[in-house]
N, C-alpha and C positions, 0 to 999 in steps of 0.2 A: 430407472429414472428416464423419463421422455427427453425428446432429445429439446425441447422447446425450455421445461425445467431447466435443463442443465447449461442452457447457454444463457438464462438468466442470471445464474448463479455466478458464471463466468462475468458477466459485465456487474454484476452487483461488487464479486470482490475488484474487479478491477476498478470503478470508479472508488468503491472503499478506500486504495492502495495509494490514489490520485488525490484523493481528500486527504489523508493522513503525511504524505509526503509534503502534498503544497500546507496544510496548515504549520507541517512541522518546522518546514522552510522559513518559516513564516517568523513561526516562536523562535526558532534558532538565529534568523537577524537580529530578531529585535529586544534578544536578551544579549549579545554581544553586542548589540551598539548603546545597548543600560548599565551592561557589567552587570546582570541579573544571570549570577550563575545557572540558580535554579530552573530558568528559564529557557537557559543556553541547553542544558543535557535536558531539558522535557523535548525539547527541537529535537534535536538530534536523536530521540527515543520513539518520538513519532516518525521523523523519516525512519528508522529501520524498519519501524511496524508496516507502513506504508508498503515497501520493498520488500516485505517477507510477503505480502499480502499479490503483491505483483507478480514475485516468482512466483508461487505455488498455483496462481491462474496462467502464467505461461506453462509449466508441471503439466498442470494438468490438461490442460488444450493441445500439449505434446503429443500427452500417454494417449489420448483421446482418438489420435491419428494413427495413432502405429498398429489399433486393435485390428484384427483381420474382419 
């Protein structure tokens, strides 16, 4: 993979991680200020996605550096 691909890839997941966290944010206020449980754990399921999305673009931008 060209190195121009792969640092697309990097910013694509990283804004992904940034969408998913701020929407999740989002849903997780505004089902605890409803008492809309259902709404409260979709929040809170989107921010993990969000942050599993974030780490794996840090991961990877790591591994990326240490190759000889």
């Amino acid at each position: 993979m060209n190195v121009s691909t792969d640092t697309a890839w990097l910013f694509i997941k990283k804004m992904a991680g940034l969408a998913f966290a701020f929407v999740g944010m989002l849903l997780a206020a505004h089902g605890g200020a409803t008492d809309q449980t259902w709404e409260l754990w979709l929040g809170v399921l989107l921010i993990a996605v969000g942050a599993v999305f974030l780490i794996l673009k840090i991961m990877r931008r790591n591994a990326a550096q240490t190759e000889p």
